[in-house]
N, C-alpha and C positions, 0 to 999 in steps of 0.2 A: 666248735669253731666253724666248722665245714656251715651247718645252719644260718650262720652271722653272715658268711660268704654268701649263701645262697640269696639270703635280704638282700642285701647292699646293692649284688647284681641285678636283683629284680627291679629293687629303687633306680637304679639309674638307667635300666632300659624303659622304666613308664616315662622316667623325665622325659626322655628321647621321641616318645610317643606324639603322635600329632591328633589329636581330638578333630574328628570328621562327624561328630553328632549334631544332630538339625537342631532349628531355631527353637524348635519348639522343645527339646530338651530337657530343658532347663525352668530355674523361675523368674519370672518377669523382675525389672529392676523396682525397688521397691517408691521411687516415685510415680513410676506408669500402675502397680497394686494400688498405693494412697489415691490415685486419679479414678481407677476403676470403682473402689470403694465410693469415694466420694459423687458420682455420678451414677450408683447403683442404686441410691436409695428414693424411695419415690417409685412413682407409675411416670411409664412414657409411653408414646406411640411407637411401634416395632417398625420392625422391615424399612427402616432409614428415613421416617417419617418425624422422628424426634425432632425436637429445636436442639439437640446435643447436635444431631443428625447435619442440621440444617448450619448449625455453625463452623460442624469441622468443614465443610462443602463449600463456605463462603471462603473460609481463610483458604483453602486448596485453592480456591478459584483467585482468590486474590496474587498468593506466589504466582500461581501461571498463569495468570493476567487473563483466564478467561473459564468459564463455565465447565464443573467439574461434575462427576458422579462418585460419589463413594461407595465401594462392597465392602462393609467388613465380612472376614473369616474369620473360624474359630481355630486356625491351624498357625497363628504369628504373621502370617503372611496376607500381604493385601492386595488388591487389582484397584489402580487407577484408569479411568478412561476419560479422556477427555470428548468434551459434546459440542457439539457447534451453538453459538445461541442468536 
């Protein structure tokens, strides 16, 4: 019985718990994998030269109405800068 006590306590101090682990963690939602897959196959030009490259840049540029640069990382996290044009 003492054992059973011991679970139960433990289960309800993990509820309690607050998850403070990074983005990268975890697995991608599995529409952004189906997207990755689908745009992995094939040769393209590297280092942001692609036309994938060149489209996510147009529509960035389009929401903030003005010329963007994309860096993807490999760590979940991205740097946008905006360029004068």
């Amino acid at each position: 019985m003492a054992a059973n006590q011991q679970m139960t306590q433990t289960n309800q101090l993990q509820q309690k718990m607050i998850n403070l682990t990074s983005d990268n963690w975890t697995g991608a939602h599995p529409t952004i994998s189906e997207a990755l897959l689908l745009h992995s196959a094939g040769g393209a030009k590297a280092y942001g030269a692609s036309d994938l490259d060149r489209k996510i840049e147009d529509k960035f540029a389009e929401i903030f109405e003005r010329r963007v640069a994309i860096y993807f990382v490999g760590t979940g996290q991205f740097k946008l800068k905006a360029t004068e044009s």
